[in-house]
PDB file of N, CA, C and O in Angstrom, chain B, residues numbered from 101:
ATOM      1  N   UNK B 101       6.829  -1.764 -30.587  1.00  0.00           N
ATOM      2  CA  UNK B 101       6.035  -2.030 -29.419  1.00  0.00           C
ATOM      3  C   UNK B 101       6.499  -1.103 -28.281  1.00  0.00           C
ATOM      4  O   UNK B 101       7.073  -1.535 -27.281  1.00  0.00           O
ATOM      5  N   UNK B 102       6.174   0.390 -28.521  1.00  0.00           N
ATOM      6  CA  UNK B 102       6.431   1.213 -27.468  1.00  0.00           C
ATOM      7  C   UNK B 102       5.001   1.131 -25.754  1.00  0.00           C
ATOM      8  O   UNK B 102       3.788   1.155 -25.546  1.00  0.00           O
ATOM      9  N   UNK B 103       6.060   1.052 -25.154  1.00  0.00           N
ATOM     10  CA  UNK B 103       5.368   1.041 -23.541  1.00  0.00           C
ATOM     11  C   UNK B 103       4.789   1.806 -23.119  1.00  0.00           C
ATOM     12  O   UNK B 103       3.797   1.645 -22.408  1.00  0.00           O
ATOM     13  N   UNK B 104       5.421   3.150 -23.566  1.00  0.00           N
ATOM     14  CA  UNK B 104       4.933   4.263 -22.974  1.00  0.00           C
ATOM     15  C   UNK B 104       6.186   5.360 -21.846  1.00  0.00           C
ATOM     16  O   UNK B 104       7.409   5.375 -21.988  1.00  0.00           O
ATOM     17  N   UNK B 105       5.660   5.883 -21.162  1.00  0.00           N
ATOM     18  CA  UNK B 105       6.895   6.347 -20.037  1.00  0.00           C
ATOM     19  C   UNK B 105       6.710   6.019 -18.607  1.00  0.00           C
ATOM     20  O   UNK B 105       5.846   6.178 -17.744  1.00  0.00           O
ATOM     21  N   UNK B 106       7.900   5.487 -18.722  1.00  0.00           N
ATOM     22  CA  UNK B 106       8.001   5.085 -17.613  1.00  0.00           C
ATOM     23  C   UNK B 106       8.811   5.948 -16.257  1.00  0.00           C
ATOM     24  O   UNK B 106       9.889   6.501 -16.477  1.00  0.00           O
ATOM     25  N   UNK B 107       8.307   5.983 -15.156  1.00  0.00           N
ATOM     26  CA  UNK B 107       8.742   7.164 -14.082  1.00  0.00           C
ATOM     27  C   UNK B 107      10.654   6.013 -13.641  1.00  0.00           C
ATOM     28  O   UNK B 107      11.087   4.948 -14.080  1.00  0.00           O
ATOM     29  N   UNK B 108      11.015   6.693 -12.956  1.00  0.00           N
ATOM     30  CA  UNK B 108      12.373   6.144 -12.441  1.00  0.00           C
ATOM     31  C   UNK B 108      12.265   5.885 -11.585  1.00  0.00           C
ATOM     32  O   UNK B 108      13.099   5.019 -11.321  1.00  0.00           O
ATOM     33  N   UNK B 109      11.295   6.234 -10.318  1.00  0.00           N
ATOM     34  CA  UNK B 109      11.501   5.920  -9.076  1.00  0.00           C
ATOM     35  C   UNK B 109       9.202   5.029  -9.171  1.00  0.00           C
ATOM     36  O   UNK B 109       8.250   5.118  -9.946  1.00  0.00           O
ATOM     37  N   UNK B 110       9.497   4.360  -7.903  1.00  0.00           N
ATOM     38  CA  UNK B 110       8.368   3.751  -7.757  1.00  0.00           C
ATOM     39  C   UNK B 110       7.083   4.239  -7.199  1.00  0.00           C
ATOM     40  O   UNK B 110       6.121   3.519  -6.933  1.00  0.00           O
ATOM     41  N   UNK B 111       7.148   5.512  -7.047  1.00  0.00           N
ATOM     42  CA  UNK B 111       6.165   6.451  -6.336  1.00  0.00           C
ATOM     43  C   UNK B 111       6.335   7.805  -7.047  1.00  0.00           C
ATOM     44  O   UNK B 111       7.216   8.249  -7.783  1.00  0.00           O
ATOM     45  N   UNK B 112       5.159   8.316  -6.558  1.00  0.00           N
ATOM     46  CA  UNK B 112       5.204   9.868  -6.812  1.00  0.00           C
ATOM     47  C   UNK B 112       5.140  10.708  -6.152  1.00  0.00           C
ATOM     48  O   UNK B 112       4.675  10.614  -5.016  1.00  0.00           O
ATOM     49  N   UNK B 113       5.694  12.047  -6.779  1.00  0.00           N
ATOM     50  CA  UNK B 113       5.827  13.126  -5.589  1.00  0.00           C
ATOM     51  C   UNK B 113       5.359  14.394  -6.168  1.00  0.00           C
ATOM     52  O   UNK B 113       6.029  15.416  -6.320  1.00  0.00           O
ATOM     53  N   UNK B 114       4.150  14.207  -6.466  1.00  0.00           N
ATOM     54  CA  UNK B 114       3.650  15.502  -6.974  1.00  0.00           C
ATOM     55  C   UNK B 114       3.623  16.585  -6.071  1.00  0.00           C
ATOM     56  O   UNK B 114       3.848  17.749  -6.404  1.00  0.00           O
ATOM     57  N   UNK B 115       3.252  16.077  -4.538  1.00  0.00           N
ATOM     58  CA  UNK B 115       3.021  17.401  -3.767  1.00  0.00           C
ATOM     59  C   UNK B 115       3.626  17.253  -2.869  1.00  0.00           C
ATOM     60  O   UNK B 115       3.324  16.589  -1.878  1.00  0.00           O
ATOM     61  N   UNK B 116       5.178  18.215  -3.189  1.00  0.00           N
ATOM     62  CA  UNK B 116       6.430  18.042  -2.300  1.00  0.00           C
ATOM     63  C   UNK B 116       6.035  18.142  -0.941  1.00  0.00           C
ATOM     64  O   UNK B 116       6.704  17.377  -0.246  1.00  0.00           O
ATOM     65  N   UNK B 117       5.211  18.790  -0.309  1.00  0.00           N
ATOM     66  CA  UNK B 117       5.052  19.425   1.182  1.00  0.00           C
ATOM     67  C   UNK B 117       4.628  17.129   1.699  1.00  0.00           C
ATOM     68  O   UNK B 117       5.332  16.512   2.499  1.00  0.00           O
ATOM     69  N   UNK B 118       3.838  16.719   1.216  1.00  0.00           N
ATOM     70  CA  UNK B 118       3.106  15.668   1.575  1.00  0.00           C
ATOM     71  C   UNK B 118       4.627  14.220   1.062  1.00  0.00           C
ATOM     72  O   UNK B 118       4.816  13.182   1.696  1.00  0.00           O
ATOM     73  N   UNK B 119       5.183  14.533   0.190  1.00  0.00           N
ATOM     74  CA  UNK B 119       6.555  13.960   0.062  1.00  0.00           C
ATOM     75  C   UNK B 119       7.047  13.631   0.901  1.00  0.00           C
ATOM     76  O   UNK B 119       7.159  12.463   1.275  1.00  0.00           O
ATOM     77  N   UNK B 120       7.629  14.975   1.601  1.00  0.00           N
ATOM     78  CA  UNK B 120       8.799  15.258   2.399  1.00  0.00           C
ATOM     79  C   UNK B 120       8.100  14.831   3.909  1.00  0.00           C
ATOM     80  O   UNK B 120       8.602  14.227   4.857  1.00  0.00           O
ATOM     81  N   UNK B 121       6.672  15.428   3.716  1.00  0.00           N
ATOM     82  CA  UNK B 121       6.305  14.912   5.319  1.00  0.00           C
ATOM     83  C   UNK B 121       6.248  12.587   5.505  1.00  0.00           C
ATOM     84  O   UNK B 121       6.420  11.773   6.413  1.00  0.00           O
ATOM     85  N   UNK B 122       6.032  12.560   4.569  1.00  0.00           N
ATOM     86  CA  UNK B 122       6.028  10.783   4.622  1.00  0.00           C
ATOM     87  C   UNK B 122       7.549  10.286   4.316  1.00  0.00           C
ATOM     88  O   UNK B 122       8.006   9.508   5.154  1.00  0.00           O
ATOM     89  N   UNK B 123       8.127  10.527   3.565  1.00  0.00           N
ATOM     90  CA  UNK B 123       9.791  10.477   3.604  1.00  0.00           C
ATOM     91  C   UNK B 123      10.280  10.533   4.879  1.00  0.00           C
ATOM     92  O   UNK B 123      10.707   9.511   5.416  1.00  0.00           O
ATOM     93  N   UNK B 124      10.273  12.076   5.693  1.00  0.00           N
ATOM     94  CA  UNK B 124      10.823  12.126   6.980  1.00  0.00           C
ATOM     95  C   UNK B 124      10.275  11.230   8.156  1.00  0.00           C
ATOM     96  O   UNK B 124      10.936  10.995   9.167  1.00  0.00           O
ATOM     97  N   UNK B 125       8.928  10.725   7.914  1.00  0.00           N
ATOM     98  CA  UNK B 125       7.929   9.803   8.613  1.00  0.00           C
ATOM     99  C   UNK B 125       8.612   8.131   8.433  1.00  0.00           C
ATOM    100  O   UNK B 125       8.721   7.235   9.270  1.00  0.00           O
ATOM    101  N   UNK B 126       9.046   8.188   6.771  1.00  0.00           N
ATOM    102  CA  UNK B 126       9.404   6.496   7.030  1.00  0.00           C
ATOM    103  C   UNK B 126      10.977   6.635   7.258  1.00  0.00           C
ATOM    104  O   UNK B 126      11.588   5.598   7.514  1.00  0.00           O
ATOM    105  N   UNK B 127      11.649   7.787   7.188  1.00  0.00           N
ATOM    106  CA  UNK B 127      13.067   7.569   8.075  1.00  0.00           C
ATOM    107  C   UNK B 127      13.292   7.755   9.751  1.00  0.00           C
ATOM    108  O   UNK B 127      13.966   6.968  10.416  1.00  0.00           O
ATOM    109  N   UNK B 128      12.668   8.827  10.248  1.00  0.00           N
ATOM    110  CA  UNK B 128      12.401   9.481  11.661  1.00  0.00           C
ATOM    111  C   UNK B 128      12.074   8.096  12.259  1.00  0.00           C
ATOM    112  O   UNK B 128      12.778   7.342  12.931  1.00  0.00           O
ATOM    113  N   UNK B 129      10.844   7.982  11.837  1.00  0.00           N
ATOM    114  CA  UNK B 129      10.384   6.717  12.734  1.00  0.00           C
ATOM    115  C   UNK B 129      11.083   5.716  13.578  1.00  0.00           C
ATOM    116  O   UNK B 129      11.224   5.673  14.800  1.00  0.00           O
ATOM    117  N   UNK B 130      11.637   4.627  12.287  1.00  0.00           N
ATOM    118  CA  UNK B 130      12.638   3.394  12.442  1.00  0.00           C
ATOM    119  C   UNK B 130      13.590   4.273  13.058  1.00  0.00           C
ATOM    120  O   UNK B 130      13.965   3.807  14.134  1.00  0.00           O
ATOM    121  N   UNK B 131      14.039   5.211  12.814  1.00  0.00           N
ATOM    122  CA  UNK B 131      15.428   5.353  13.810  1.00  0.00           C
ATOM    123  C   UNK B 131      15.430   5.789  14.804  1.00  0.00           C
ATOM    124  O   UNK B 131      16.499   6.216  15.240  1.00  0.00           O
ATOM    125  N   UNK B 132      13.955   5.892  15.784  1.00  0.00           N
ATOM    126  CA  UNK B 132      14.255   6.266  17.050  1.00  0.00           C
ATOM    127  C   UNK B 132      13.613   5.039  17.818  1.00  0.00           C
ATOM    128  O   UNK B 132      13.687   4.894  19.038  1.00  0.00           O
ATOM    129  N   UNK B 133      12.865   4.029  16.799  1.00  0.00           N
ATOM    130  CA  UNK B 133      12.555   3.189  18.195  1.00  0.00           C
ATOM    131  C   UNK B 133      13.081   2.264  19.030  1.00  0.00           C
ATOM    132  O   UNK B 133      12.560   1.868  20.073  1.00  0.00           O
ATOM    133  N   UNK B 134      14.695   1.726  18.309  1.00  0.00           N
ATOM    134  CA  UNK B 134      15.587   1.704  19.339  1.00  0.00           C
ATOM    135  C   UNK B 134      15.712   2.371  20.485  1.00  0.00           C
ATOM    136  O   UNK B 134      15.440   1.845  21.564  1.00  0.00           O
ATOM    137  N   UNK B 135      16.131   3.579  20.368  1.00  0.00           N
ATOM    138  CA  UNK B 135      16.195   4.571  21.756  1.00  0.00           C
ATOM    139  C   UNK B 135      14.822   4.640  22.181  1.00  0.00           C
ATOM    140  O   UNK B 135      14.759   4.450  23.396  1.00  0.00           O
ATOM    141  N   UNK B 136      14.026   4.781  21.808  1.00  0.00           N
ATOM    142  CA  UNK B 136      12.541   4.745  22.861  1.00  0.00           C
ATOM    143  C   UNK B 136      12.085   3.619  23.542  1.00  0.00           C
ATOM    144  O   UNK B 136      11.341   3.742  24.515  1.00  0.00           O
ATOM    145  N   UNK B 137      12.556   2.239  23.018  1.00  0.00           N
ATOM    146  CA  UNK B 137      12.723   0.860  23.541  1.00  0.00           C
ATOM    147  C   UNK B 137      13.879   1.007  24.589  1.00  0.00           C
ATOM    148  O   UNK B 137      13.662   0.854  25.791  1.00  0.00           O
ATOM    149  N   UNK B 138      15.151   1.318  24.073  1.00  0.00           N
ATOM    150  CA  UNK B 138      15.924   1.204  25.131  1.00  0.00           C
ATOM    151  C   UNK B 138      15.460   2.174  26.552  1.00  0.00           C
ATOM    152  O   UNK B 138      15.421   1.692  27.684  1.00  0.00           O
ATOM    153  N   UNK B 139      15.240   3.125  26.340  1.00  0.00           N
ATOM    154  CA  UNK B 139      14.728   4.408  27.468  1.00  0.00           C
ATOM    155  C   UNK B 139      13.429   3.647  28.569  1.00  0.00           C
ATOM    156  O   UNK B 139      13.310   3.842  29.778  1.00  0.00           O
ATOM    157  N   UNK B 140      12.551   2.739  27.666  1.00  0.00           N
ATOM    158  CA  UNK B 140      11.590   2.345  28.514  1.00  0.00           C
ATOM    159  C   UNK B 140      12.622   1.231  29.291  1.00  0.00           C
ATOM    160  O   UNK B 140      13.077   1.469  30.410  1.00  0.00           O
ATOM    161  N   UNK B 141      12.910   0.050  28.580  1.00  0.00           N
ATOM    162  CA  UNK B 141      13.389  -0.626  29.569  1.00  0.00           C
ATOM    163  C   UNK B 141      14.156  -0.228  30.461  1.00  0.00           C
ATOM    164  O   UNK B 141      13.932  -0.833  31.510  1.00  0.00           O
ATOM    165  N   UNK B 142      15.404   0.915  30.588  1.00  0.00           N
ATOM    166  CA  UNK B 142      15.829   1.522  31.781  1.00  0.00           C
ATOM    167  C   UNK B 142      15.164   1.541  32.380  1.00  0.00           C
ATOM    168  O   UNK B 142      14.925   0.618  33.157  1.00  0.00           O
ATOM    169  N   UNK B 143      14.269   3.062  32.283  1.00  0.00           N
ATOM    170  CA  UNK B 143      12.949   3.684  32.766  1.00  0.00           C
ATOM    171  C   UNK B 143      11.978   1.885  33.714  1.00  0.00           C
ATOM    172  O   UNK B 143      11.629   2.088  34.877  1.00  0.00           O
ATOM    173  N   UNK B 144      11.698   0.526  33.176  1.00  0.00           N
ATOM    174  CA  UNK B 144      11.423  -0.070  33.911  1.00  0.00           C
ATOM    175  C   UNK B 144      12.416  -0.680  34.699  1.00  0.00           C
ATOM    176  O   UNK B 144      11.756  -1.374  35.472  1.00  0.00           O
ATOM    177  N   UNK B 145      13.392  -0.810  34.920  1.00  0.00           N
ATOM    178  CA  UNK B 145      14.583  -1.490  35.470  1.00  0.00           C
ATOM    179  C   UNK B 145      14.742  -0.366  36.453  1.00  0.00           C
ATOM    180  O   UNK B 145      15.535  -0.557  37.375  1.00  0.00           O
ATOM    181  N   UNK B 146      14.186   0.630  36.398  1.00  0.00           N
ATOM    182  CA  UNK B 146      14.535   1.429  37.871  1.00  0.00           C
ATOM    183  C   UNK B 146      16.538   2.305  37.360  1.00  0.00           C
ATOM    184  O   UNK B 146      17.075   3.030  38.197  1.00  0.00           O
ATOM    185  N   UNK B 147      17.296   1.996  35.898  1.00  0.00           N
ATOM    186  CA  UNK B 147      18.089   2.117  36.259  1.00  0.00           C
ATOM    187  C   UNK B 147      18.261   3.857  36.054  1.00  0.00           C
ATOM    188  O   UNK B 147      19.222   4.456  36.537  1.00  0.00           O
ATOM    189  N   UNK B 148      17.069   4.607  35.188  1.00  0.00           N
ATOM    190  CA  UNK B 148      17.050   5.583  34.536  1.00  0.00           C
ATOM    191  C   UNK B 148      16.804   6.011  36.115  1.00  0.00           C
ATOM    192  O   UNK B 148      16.023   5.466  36.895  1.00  0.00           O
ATOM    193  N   UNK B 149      18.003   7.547  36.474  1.00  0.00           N
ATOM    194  CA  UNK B 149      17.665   8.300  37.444  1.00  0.00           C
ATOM    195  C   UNK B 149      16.929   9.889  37.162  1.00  0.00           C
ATOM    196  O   UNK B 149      17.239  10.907  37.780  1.00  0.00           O
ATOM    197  N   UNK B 150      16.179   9.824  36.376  1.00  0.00           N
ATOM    198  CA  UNK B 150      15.832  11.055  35.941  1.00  0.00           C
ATOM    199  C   UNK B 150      15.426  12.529  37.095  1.00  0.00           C
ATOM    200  O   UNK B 150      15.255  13.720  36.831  1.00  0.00           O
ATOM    201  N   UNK B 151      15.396  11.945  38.103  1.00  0.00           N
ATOM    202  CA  UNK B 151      14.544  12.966  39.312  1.00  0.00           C
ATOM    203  C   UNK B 151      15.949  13.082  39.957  1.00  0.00           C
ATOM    204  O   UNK B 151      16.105  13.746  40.982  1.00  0.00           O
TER     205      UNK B 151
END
């Protein structure tokens, strides 16, 4: 009772350019919206002196 083949990972990546752009999309993302959350609330708290 053969299955067939099975891939190792749960997605595919046939077309590296479109890979790498959604890869860097679901890591980039989550890790800046801490700092873009934190920056606004300064930025509203008046404490950010940017000028």
């Amino acid at each position: 009772m053969a299955h067939g083949y099975t891939h190792p990972v749960p997605f595919r990546y046939d077309n590296k350019r479109a890979f790498a752009g959604k890869y860097l999309a679901f890591i980039v993302i989550p890790f800046c919206v801490p700092f873009i959350a934190a920056g606004y609330q300064l930025y509203k708290s008046g404490a950010s002196s940017t000028a």
